[in-house]
C-alpha positions as CSV (number, residue, x, y, z in Angstrom):
1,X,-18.0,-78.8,131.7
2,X,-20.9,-77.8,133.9
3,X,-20.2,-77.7,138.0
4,X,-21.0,-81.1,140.3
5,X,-22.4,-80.2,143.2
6,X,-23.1,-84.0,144.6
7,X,-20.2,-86.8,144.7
8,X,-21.1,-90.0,142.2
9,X,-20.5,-90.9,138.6
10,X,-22.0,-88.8,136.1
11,X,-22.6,-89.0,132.3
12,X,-22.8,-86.8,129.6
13,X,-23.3,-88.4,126.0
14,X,-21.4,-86.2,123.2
15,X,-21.8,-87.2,119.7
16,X,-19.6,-86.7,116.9
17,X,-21.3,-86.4,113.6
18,X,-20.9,-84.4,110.0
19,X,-21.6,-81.1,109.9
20,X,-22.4,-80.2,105.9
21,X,-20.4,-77.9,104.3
22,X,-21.7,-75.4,102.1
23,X,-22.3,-75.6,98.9
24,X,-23.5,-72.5,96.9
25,X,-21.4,-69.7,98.0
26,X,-20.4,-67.6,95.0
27,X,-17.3,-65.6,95.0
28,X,-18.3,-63.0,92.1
29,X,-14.7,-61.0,91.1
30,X,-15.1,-57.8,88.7
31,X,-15.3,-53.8,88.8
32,X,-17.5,-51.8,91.0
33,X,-18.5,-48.5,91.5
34,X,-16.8,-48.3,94.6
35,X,-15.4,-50.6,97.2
36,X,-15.8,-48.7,100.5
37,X,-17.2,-49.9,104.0
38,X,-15.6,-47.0,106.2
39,X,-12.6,-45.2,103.8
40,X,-12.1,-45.0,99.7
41,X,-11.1,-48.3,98.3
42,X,-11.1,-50.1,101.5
43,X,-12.8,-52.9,100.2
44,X,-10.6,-53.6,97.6
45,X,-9.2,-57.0,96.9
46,X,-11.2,-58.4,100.6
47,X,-13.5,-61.2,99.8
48,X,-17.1,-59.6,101.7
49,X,-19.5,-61.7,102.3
50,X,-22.9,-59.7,101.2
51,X,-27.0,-61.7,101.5
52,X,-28.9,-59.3,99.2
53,X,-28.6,-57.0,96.5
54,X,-29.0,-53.9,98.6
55,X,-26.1,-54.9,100.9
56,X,-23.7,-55.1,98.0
57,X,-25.3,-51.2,96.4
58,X,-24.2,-49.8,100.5
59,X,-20.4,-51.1,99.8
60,X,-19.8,-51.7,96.2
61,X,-22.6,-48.8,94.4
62,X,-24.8,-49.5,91.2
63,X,-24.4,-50.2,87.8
64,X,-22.2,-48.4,85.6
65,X,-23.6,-44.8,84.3
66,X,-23.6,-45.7,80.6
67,X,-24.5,-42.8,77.9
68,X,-28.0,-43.5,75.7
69,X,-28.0,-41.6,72.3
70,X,-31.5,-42.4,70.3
71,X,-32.4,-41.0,66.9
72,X,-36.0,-39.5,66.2
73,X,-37.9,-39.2,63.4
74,X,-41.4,-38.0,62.8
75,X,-43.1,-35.3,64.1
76,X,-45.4,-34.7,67.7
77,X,-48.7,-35.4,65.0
78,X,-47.7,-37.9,63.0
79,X,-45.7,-39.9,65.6
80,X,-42.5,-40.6,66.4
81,X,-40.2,-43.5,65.5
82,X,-36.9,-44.3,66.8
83,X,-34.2,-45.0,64.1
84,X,-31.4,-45.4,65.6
85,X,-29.6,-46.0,69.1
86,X,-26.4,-46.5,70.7
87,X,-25.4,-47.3,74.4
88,X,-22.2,-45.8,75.5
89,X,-21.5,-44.8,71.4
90,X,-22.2,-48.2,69.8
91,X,-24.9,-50.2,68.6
92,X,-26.7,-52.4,71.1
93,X,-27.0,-55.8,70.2
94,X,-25.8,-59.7,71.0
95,X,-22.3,-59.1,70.3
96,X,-21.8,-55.6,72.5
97,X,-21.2,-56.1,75.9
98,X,-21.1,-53.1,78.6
99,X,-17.9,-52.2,80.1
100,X,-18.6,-53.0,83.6
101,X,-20.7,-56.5,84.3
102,X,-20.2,-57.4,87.9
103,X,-23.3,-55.5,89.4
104,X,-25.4,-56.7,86.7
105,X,-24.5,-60.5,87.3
106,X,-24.9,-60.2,91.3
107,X,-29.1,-58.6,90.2
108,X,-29.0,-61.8,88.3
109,X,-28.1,-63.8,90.8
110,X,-30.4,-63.0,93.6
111,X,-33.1,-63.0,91.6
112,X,-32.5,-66.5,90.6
113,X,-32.6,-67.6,93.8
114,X,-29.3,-66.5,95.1
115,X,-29.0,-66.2,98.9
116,X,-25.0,-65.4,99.8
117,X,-22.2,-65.0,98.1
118,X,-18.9,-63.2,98.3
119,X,-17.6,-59.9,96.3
120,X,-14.3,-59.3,95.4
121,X,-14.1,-55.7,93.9
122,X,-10.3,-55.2,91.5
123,X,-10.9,-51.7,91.2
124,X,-13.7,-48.7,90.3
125,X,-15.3,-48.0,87.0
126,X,-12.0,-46.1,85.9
127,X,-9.8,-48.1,83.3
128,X,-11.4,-50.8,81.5
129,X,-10.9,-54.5,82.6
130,X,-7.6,-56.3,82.5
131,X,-6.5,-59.4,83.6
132,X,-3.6,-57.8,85.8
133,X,-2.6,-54.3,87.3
134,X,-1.4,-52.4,84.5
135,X,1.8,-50.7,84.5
136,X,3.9,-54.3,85.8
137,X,4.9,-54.8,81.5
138,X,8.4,-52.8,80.5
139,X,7.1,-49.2,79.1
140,X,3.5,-49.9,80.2
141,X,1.2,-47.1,81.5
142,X,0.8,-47.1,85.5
143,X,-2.8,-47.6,86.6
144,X,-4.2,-46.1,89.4
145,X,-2.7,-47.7,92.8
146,X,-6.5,-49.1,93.9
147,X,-7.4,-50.6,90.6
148,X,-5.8,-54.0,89.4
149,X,-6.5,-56.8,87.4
150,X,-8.8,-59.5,87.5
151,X,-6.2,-62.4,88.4
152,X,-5.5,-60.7,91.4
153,X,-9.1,-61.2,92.7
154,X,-8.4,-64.7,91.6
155,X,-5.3,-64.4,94.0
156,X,-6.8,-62.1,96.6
157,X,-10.3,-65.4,96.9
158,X,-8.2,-68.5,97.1
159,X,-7.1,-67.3,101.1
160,X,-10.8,-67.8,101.6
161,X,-12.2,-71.2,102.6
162,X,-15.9,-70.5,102.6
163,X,-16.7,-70.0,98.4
164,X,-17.7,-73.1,96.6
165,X,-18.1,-71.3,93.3
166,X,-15.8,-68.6,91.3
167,X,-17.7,-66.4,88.8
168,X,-16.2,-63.7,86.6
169,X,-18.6,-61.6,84.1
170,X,-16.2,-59.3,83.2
171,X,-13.9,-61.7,81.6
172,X,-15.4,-61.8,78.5
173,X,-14.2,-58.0,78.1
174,X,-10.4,-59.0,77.8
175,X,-9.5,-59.9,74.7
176,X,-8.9,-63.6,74.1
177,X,-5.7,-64.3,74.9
178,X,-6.0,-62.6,78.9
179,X,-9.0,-64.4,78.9
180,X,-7.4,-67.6,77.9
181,X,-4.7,-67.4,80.7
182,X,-7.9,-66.3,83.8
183,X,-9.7,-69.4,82.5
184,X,-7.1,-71.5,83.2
185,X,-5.9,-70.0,86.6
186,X,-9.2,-70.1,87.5
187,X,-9.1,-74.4,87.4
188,X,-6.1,-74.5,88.2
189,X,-7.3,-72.9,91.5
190,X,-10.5,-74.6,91.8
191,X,-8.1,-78.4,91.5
192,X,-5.6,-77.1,94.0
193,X,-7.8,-76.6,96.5
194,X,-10.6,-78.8,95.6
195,X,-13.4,-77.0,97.4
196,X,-14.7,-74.8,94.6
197,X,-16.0,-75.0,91.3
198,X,-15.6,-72.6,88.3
199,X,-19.1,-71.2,86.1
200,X,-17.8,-70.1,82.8
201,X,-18.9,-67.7,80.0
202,X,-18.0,-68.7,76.6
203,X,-15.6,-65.9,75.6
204,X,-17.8,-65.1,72.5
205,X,-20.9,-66.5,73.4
206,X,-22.5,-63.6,71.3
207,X,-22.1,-64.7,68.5
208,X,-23.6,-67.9,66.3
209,X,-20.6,-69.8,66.9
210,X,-19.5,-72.5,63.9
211,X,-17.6,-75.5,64.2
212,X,-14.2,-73.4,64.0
213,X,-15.5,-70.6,66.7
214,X,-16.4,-73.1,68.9
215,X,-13.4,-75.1,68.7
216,X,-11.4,-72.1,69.2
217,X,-13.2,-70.8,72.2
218,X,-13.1,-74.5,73.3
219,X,-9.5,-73.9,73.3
220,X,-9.2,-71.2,76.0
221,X,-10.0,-73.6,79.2
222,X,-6.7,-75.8,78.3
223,X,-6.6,-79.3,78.9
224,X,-6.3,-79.6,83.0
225,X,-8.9,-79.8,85.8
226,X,-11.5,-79.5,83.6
227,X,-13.5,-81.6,85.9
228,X,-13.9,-78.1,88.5
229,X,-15.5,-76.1,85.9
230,X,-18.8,-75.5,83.6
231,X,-19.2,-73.4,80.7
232,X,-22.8,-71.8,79.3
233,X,-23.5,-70.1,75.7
234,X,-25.0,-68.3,74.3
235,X,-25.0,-64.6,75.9
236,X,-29.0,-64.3,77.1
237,X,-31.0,-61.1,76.7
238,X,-32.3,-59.4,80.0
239,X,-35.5,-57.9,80.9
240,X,-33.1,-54.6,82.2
241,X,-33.0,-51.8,80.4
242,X,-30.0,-49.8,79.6
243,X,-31.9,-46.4,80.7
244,X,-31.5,-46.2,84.2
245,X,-33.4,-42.9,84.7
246,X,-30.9,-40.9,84.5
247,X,-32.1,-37.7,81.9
248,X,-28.8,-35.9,81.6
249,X,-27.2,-39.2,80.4
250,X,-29.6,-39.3,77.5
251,X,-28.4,-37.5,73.8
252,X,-31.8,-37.0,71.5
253,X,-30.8,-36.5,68.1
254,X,-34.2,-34.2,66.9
255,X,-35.9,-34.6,63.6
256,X,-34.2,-31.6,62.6
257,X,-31.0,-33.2,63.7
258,X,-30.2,-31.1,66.4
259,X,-28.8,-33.0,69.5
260,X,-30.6,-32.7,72.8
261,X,-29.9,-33.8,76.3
262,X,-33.4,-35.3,77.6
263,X,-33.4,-33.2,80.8
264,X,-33.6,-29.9,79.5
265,X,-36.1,-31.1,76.7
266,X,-38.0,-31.9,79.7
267,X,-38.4,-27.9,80.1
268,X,-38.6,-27.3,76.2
269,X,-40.8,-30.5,74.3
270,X,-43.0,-32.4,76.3
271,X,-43.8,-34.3,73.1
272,X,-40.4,-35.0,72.7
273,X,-39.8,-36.0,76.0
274,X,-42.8,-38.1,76.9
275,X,-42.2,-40.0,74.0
276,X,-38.6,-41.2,74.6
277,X,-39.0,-42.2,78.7
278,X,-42.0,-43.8,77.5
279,X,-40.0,-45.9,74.9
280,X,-36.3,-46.2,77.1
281,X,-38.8,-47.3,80.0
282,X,-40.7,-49.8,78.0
283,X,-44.1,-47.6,78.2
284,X,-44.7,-46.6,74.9
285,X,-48.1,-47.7,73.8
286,X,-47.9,-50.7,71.2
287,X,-44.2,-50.6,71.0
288,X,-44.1,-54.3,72.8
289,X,-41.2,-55.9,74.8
290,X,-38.1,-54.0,72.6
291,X,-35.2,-56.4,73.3
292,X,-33.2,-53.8,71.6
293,X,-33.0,-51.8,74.9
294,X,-32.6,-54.8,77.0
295,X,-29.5,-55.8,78.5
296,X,-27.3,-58.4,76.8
297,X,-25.4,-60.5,79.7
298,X,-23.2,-63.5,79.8
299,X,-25.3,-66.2,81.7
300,X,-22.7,-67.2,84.2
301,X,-24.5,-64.7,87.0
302,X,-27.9,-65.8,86.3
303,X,-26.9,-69.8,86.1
304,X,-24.9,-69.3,90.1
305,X,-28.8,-68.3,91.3
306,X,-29.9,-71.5,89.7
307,X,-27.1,-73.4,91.2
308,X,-27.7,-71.9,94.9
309,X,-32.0,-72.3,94.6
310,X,-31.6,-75.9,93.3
311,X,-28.8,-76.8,96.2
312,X,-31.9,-75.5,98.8
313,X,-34.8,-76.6,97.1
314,X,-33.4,-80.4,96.4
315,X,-30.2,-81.4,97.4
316,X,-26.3,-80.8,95.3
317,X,-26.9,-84.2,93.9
318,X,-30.1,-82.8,91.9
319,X,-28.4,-81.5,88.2
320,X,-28.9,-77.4,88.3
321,X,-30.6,-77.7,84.5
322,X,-34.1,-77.8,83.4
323,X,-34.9,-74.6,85.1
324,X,-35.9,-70.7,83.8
325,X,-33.7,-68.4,84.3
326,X,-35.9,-65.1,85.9
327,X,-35.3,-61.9,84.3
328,X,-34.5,-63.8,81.1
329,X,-36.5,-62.8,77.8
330,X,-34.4,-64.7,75.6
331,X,-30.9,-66.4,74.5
332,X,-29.8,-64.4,71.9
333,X,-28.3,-67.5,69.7
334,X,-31.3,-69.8,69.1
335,X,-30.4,-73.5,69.6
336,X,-31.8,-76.7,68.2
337,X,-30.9,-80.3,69.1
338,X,-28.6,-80.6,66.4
339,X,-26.7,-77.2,66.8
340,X,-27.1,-78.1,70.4
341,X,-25.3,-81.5,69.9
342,X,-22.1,-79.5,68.7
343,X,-21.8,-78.2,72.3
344,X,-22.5,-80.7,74.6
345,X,-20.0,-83.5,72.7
346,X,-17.0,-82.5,71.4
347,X,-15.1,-86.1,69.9
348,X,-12.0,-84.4,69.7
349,X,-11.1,-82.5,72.7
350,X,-14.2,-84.2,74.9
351,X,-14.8,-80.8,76.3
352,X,-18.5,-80.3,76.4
353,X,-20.2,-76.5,76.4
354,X,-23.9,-76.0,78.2
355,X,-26.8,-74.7,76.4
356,X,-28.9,-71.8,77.4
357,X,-32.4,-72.5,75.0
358,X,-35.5,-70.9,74.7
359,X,-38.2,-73.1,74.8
360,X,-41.8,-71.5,73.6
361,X,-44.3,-71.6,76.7
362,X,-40.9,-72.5,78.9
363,X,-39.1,-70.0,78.8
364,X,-35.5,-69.8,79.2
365,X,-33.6,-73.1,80.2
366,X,-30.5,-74.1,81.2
367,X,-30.1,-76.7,79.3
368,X,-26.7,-78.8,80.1
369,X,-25.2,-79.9,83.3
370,X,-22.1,-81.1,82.2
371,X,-18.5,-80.2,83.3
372,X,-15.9,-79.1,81.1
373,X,-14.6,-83.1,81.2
374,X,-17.9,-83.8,79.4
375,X,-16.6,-87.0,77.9
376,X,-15.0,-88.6,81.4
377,X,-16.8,-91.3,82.8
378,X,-16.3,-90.3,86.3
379,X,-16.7,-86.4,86.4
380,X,-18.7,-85.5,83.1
381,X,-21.7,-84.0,85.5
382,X,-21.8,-81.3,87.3
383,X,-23.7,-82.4,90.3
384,X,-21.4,-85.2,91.1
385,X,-18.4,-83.6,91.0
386,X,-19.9,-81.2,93.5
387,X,-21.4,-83.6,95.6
388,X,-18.7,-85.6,95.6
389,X,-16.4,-81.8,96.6
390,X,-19.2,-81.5,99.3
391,X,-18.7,-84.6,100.8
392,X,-14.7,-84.6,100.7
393,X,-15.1,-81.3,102.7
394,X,-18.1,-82.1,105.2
395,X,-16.1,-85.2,105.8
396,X,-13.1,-83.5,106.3
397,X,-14.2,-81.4,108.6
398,X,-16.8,-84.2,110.6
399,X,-13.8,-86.2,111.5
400,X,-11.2,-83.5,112.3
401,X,-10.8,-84.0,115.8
402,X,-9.3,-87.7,115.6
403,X,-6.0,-85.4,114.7
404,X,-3.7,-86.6,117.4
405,X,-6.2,-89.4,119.2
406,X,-4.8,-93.1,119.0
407,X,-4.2,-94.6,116.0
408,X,-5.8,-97.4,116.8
409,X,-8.8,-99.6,116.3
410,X,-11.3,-97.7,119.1
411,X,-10.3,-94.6,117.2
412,X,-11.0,-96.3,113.6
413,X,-14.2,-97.7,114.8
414,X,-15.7,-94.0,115.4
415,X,-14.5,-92.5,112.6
416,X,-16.2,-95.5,110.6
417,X,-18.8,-94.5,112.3
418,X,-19.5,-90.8,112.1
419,X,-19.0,-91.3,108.2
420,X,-21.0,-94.2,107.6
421,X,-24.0,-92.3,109.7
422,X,-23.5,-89.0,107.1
423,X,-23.6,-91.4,104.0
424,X,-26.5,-93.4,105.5
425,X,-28.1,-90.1,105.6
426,X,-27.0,-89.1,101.8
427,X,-28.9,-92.5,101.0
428,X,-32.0,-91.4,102.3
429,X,-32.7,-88.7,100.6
430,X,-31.7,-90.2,97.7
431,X,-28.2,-88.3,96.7
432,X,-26.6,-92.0,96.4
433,X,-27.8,-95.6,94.3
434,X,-28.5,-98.3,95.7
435,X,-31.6,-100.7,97.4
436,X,-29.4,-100.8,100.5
437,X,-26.7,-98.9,101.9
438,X,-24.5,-101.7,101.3
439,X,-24.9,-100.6,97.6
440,X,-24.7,-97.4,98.3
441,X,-21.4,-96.7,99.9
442,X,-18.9,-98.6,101.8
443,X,-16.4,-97.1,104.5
444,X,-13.2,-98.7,104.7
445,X,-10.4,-97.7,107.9
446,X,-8.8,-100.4,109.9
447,X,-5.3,-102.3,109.8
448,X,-4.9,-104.8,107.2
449,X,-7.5,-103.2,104.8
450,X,-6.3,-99.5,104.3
451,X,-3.5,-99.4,106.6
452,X,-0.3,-101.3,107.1
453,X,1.9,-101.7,110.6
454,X,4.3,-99.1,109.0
455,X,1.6,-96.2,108.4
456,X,0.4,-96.7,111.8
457,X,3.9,-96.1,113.0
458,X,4.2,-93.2,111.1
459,X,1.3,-91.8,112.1
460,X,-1.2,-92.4,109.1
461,X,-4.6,-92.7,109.4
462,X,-5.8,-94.3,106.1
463,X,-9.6,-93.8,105.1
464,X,-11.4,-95.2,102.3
465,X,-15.0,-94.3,101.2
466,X,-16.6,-95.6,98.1
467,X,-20.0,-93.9,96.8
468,X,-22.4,-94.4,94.1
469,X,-23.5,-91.2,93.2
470,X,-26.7,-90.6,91.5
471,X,-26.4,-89.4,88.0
472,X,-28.7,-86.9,85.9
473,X,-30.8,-88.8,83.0
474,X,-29.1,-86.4,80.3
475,X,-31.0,-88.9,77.4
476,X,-34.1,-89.6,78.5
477,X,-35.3,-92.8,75.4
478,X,-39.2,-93.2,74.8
479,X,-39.9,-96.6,72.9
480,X,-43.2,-96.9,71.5
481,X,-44.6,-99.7,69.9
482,X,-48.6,-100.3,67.9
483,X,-49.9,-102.8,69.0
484,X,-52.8,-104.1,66.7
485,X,-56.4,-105.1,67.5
486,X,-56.6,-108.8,67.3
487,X,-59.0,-110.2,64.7
C-alpha cells in the first residue's frame, strides 16, 4: 500500500486474472552417476529442477562407462574389417538396452527442444535397476543405504507440485512384472493428483511385436486412469555412439586373436589404432552411418522434448505428433499403416499404443497422439486431456483468493469473470471450437444454477465450466472425383 501524503479519495485498480500454469515440466526418475550438489548422495531422492544439459552433468555426472570389445580382421595392407562387437559383453542391437538410461533420455530431451525439467536420481550406477530398495523381501540382499528403487522416485516426485509430466527410461530394464506394477503407480499417481501426465515406453518396444506381444505388453498399464498417460514403440536408434572416447574401455581382439586394450595399442600399432577410433567415432572412410554403434533408446525422452517445443511453439491444445525427433536416425521396427493400425486401435481392451515411423525424406515421426484411453470419446487425445489438466490448474490457482470472501453474488460475479476472460482468451488463439465464445465455453456459478441455499450455508462455492476443446484431425479423408470434358 504505497504512503498518502495529501488528504482525499484515492484509487488504485487491481485486477484479478489467470495466471497459466505450466505445462511441460518433466520429472525424469532413473540412475545417475552421482547425485551430489555439496556432499555424496545429497541429491538423492530431491526432485532438482535443472535448464540444460550441462547443469544436470555438474550434479548428476555423464553417461554410464560401458566396455566396447570389437573383433578385427585383415591386415594394415589389405584393410581391416570389423567382425564382431559387443557393448558391455553383448551384442548391440534393437533388443539390448544399456544398463543405465536416464542421462541419455535428459540429451534427448534438450535436444528436442526441451527447456526445464526436474531429476530425481534413486541411486548411482552401482546395482542394476529395481523397482524398490532391495533388501525390504524376507532373505533378500541389502543394497547400499543411498541406492533404492525406482517407485521411490515415484514417491519421493508426487510432494512436488510443479512437474506436469513423469518419464522413466529405465523401466524397461525391470523385468515385466516390476514394470507392470511402476506403470500402474505411475497413473495411479498422475489421476490422484491430476496435474501430471505419464510418457510411456512399451516394455519391449525392441522387438517386432505380434498380435500376442502387443496384447501382452498392452497388459502391463491395467485398466485405470488410462486417460493421464501415453505410450510410444518401437525403441528408435540414436545418432550417439556407444564409444565415448574413453581408450582404456576399449578390448581389440587382433587378427592374431590376441586381446588389446586401445590405449596402449596407441603406443604399439598406429594402424591398428587409427583404424578402430576412426570406425567407433564414425570416421572411417566409406564405412557410412553404422547404426550398429549407435545408441538404441526407448523414445519416451526424446518424445518429452517434442512435448515441451510444441507447448512453446503453438499452444498445449496443438497434438505433439507429426514432428522429427533430432538425433534420431531411425525406429528400429519399421511400421506401415496396417501394422500401424494394430497399435493405435485395440477393439478389445480400447488401449491405443503411438507409433514412432520413419518416413523417407521426413525423417523420424511421432506418429500418434493418443492416450492410453484411445477408444474414450472424451479423453482419447493427448492434447485435450492436457489442456483440459492445464486449465483445471491455471483456474484453480486464478481464482484462489475468493477462499474465505462472501459467498455471495458480488463474489460469484468476479470469479465468473476472471474465468470467462482466461477462456475468452483460449478462444482466441484458437485452443477452443466455436464462431463465438458462446460456443466455445460457458461459465456457470450463481444460486439456483450450481448452487443451492444449503451449499451456501455450508460454505460451498459451486463452479461450472464447459469447454469445447479443439481436437487433432487423426484421419485426414481426400475425396476425389473425374470430372469429364463435356462433348
Amino acid at each position: 500500500m504505497p504512503t498518502r501524503k495529501t488528504p482525499g479519495v484515492h484509487v488504485e485498480e487491481v485486477t484479478a486474472s489467470v495466471a497459466e500454469a505450466e505445462t511441460a515440466v518433466p520429472a525424469f526418475i532413473g540412475y545417475s552417476q552421482r547425485a551430489q550438489r555439496t556432499t555424496p548422495g545429497d541429491r538423492i531422492l530431491r526432485p532438482t529442477r535443472i535448464r540444460s544439459l550441462e547443469e544436470y552433468e555438474r550434479s548428476f555426472g555423464g553417461r554410464h562407462e560401458d566396455v566396447i570389445g570389437i573383433t578385427l580382421a585383415g591386415d594394415a595392407a589389405a584393410g581391416f574389417t570389423v567382425t564382431a562387437l559387443t557393448v558391455n559383453s553383448q551384442t548391440p542391437g534393437p533388443t539390448y538396452r544399456l544398463p543405465y538410461l536416464l542421462y541419455y533420455a535428459v540429451k534427448m530431451y534438450f535436444d528436442n527442444g526441451g527447456r526445464q525439467c526436474y531429476i530425481v536420481s534413486v541411486g548411482t550406477y552401482r546395482e542394476e535397476p529395481s523397482i524398490r530398495l532391495k533388501g525390504n523381501g524376507p532373505g533378500a540382499k541389502r543394497a547400499p543405504e543411498t541406492n533404492f528403487g525406482l517407485s521411490d522416485g515415484l514417491d519421493a516426485l508426487a510432494l512436488e507440485a510443479e512437474p506436469t509430466l513423469i518419464v522413466i527410461p529405465d523401466a524397461v530394464n525391470l523385468d515385466s512384472a516390476d514394470y507392470e506394477k511402476l506403470v500402474q503407480a505411475v497413473l495411479k499417481q498422475a489421476g490422484a493428483l491430476e496435474d501430471r501426465f505419464a510418457l510411456f515406453d512399451v516394455h519391449d518396444g525392441g522387438i517386432d511385436l505380434d498380435a500376442s506381444a502387443l496384447s501382452t505388453n498392452r497388459g502391463y498399464f491395467g485398466n485405470d486412469n488410462l486417460k493421464y498417460g501415453a505410450a510410444y514403440y518401437p525403441f528408435v536408434r540414436t545418432t550417439m555412439r556407444y564409444y565415448q572416447g574413453r581408450d582404456a574401455l576399449v578390448a581389440v581382439t587382433l587378427p592374431d586373436g590376441k586381446t588389446r586394450r586401445l590405449d596402449r595399442l596407441g603406443r604399439s600399432d598406429a594402424a591398428v589404432y587409427s583404424f578402430v577410433k576412426d570406425t567407433l567415432a564414425g570416421r572411417a572412410p566409406g564405412s557410412g552411418p553404422e547404426l550398429r554403434y549407435c545408441v538404441v533408446m526407448p523414445p519416451s525422452g526424446a518424445v518429452a522434448g517434442v512435448y515441451a517445443a510444441t507447448d512453446t511453439a503453438r499452444g498445449v491444445w496443438k497434438a505433439p505428433a507429426n514432428v522429427p525427433l533430432a538425433g534420431v536416425a531411425e525406429a528400429v521396427v519399421q511400421l506401415d499403416d496396417s501394422r500401424q493400425e494394430r497399435l493405435s486401435i485395440d477393439p478389445t481392451t480400447g488401449k491405443s499404443i503411438n507409433a514412432i515411423r520413419t518416413f523417407a525424406g521426413r525423417g523420424t515421426l511421432v506418429w500418434g497422439a493418443r492416450t492410453l484411453a484411445g477408444n474414450d470419446n472424451e479423453w482419447r487425445y493427448v492434447s485435450v486431456r492436457r489442456f483440459v489438466s492445464m486449465v483445471e490448474e491455471s483456474v484453480k490457482k486464478g481464482i484462489s483468493w475468493a477462499v474465505f470472501e462472501a459467498n455471495d453474488d458480488v463474489t460469484w460475479s468476479k470469479v465468473r469473470a476472471v474465468i470467462e476472460s482466461y477462456l475468452l482468451e483460449k478462444w482466441r488463439v484458437g485452443a477452443l471450437v466455436g464462431s463465438t465464445p458462446a460456443q466455445a465455453f460457458f461459465v456457470r456459478c450463481g444460486l439456483g444454477t450450481t448452487m443451492t441455499a444449503r451449499d451456501v450455508l455450508d460454505g460451498r462455492m459451486n463452479v461450472e465450466i464447459g469447454m469445447a476443446v479443439i481436437r487433432p484431425a487423426d484421419f485426414i479423408i481426400l475425396k476425389f472425383s473425374q470430372r469429364l470434358q463435356a462433348p
